[in-house]
matplotlib code that plots the C-alpha trace (Angstrom):
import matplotlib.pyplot as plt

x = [2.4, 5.5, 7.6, 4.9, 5.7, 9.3, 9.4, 7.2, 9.3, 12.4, 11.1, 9.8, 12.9, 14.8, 12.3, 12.5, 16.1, 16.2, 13.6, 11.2, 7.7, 4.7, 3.6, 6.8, 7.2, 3.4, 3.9, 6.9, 5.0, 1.6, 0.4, -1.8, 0.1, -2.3, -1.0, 2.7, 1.2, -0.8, 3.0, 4.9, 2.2, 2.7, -1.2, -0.9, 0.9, 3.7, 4.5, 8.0, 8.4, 6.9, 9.6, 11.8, 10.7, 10.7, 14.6, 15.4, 13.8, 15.8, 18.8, 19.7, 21.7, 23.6, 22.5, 22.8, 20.3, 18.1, 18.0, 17.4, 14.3, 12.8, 13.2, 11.6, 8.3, 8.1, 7.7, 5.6, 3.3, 2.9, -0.6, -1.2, -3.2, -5.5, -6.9, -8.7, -11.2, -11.8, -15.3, -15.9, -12.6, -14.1, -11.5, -9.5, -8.6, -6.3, -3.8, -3.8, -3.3, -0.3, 1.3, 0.0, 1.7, 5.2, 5.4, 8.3, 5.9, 2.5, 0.5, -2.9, -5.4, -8.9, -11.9, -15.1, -14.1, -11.3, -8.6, -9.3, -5.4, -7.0, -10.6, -11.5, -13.3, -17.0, -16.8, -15.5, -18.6, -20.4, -19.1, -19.3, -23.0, -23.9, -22.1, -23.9, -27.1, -28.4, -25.3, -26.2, -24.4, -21.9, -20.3, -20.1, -18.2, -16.0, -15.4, -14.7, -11.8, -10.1, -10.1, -8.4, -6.7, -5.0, -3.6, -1.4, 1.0, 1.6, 2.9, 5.0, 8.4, 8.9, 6.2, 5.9, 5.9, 2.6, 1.4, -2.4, -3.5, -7.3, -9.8, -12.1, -15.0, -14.1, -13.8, -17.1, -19.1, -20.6, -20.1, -22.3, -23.5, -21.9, -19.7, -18.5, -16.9, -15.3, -13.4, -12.7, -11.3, -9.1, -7.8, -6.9, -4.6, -3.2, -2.2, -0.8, 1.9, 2.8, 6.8, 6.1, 2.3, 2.5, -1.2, -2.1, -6.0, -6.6, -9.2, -11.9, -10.4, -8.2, -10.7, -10.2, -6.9, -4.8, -6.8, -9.5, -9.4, -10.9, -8.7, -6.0, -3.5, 0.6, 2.6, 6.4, 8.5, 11.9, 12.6, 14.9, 13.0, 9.4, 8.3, 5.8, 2.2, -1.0, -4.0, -7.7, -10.8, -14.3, -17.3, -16.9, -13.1, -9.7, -7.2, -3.7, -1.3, 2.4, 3.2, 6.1, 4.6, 1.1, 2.6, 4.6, 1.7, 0.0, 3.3, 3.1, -0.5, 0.4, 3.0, 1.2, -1.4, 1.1, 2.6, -0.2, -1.9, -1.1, 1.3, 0.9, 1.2, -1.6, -3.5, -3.7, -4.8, -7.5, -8.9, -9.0, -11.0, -13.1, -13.5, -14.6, -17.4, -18.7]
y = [-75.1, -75.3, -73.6, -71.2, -70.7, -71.1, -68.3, -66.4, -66.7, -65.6, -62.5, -61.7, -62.7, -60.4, -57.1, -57.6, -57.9, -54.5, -52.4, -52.6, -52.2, -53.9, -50.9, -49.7, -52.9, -53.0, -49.1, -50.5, -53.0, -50.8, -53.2, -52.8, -53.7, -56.9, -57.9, -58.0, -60.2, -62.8, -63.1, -63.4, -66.4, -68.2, -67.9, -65.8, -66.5, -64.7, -62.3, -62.1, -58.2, -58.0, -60.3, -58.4, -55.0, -56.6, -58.0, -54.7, -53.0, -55.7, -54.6, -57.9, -57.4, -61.1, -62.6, -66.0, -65.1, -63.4, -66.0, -68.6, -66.7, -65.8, -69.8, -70.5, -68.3, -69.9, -73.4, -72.0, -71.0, -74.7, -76.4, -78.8, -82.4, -81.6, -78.5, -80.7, -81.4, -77.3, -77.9, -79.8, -78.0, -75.9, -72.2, -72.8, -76.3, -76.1, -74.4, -77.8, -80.4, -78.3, -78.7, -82.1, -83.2, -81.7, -82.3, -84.9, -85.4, -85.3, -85.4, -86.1, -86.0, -86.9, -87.5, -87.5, -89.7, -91.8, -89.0, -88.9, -90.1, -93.4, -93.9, -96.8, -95.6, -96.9, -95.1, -91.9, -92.5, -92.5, -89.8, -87.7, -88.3, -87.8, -84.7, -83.7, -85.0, -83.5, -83.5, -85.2, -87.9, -87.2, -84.4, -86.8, -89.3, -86.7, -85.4, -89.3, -89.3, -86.5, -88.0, -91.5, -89.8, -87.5, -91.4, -91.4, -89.3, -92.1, -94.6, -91.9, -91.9, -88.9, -90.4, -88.8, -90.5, -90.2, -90.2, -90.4, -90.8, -91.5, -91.3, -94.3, -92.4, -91.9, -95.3, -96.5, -94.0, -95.6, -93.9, -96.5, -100.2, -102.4, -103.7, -100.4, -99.8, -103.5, -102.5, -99.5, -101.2, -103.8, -101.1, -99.4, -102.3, -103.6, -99.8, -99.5, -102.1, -100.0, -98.8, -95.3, -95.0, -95.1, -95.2, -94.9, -95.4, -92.9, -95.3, -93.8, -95.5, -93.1, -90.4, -86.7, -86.3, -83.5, -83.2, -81.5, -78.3, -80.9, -82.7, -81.1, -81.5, -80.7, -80.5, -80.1, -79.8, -80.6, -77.1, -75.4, -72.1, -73.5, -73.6, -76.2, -75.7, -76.3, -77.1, -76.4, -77.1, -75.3, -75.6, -73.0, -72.3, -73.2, -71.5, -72.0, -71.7, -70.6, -68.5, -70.0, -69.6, -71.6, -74.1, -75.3, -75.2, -77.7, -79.7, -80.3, -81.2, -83.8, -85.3, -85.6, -87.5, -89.8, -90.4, -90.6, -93.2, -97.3, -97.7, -98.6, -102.2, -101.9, -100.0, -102.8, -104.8, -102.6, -102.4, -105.8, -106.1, -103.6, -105.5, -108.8, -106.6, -104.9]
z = [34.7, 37.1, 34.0, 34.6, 38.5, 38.5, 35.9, 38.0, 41.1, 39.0, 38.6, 41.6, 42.9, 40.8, 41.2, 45.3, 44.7, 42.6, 45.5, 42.8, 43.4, 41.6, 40.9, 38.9, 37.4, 35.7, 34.1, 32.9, 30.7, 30.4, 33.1, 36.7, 39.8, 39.6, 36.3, 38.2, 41.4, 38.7, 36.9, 39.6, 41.0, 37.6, 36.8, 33.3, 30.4, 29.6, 26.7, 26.0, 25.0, 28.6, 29.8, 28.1, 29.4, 32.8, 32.7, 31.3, 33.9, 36.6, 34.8, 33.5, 31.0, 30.7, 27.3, 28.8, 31.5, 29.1, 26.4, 29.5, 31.1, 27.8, 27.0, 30.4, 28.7, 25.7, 27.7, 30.2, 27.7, 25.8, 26.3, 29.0, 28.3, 30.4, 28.3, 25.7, 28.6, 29.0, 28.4, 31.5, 34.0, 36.5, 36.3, 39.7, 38.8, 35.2, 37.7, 40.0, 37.5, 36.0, 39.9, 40.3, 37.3, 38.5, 41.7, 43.2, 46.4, 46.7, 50.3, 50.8, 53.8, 52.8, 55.0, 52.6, 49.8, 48.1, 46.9, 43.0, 42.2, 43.7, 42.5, 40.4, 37.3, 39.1, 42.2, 40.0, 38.4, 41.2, 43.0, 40.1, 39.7, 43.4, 43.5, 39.5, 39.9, 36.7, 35.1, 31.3, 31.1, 28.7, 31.1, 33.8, 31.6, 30.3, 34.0, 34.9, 32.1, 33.3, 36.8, 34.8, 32.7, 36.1, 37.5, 35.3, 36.9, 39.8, 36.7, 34.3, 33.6, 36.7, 38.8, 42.0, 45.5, 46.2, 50.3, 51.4, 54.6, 53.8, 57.6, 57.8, 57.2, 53.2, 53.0, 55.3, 53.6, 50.0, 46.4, 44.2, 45.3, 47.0, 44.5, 43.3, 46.7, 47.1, 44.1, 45.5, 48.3, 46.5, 44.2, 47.1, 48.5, 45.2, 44.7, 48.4, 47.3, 44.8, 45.2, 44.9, 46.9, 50.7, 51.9, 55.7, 57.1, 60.6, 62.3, 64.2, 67.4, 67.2, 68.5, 67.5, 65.1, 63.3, 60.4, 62.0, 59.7, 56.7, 53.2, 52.0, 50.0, 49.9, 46.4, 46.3, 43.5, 42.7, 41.3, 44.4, 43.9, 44.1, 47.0, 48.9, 48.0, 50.1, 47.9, 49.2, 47.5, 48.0, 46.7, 44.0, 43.9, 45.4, 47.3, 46.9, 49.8, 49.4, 52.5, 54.1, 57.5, 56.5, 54.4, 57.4, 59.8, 57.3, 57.3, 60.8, 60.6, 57.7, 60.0, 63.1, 60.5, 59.5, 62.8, 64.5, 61.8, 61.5, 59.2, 55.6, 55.9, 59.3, 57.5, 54.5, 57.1, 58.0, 54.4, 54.0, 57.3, 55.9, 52.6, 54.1, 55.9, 52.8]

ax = plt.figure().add_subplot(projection="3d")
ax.plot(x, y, z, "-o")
ax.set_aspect("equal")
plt.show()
């Protein structure tokens, strides 16, 4: 998926650098001016005699370049894990595995549940059901694999650094019985010692925060030309956020979170308090 994007980037990269319009660019590949945007956002695949066309078109002419960019579509276009569980992966959300599973940094603020990268495989269950009551059962266990099978990112070989700042109400509110959420809670401070996690709890004696605007989340990418993303969930879809200006208002929402929360070995402290009360 980030092959996807940073392909996508390149060539919008090298039409704006050319005056070319999307416009120009899609009759140039018997394409709509729509077809150019969902290319240039990395969320089509790619055909290389439209790559072609389009490099043509940029007046790249290098073979080098070519035989790079056309390289860069034929990986971009590869399968992802993650699209054996189709059956069960809501449209907007193939997109956000792809970036979750690239990024060098991931950022979380959550506020009504455990972020998924941290659920034990009860409370996924749980929150799963609560949220598909009448969900057979065998889609609910399939939708809990993908959420397990999504961790492993934090343990690969290019594991990210992974930062959640989770508010005390995700973890006071209860997913399950009560010992589905005092395994929640040890998970979550066995996997706050983890070298590459760095978990922060916003008390509610902290009165009104940041986060105010609800969870979000922030991917970057090691990739200079991909920019930071800002992830937000709805009910029935997702928006993606990539405008420079937005991005960095999120950023300084993010860091007034982690500022403004205990810090991670605090905040362990607080989930154990919170575990001898459950």
């Amino acid at each position: 998926m980030v092959r996807r994007i940073l392909l996508g980037s390149q060539l919008r990269r090298l039409r704006e650098s050319r005056g070319i319009t999307r416009e120009a660019a899609g009759y140039s590949i018997r394409a709509s001016e729509s077809k150019i945007s969902r290319m240039e956002l990395g969320r089509v695949s790619f055909k290389a005699r439209d790559i072609e066309d389009l490099l043509t078109l940029y007046g790249v002419g290098d073979e080098t370049e070519r035989g790079s960019l056309l390289g860069l579509a034929r990986e971009a276009n590869v399968t992802g894990w993650w699209h054996s569980f189709g059956d069960v992966l809501p449209g907007w959300f193939p997109t956000y595995i792809g970036l979750e599973g690239a990024a060098s940094l991931i950022r979380v603020y959550e506020v009504q549940f455990i972020h998924g990268l941290l659920q034990t495989e009860a409370y996924a269950q749980a929150v799963v059901t609560r949220g598909m009551p009448e969900a057979p059962r065998a889609e609910i266990d399939r939708r809990v694999a993908l959420r397990l099978e999504r961790q492993k990112v934090l343990v690969s070989e290019r594991a990210p650094q992974f930062h959640a700042v989770l508010d005390e109400a995700a973890l006071r509110r209860p997913y399950g019985d009560r010992a589905v959420m005092r395994g929640q809670l040890k998970h979550l401070i066995e996997i706050s010692e983890h070298p590459g996690v760095t978990l922060q709890v916003m008390p509610f004696s902290f009165g009104g925060h940041a986060g105010e605007s609800g969870a979000f989340t922030m991917l970057s990418f090691p990739e200079s030309d991909l920019s930071d993303i800002v992830y937000l969930e709805q009910l029935t879809s997702a928006l993606y956020v990539d405008k420079r200006e937005e991005v960095a208002q999120y950023q300084r929402v993010m860091e007034r979170l982690q500022k403004d929360s205990p810090d991670p070995a605090e905040s362990r402290d607080l989930l154990r308090g919170l575990l001898q009360l459950s």
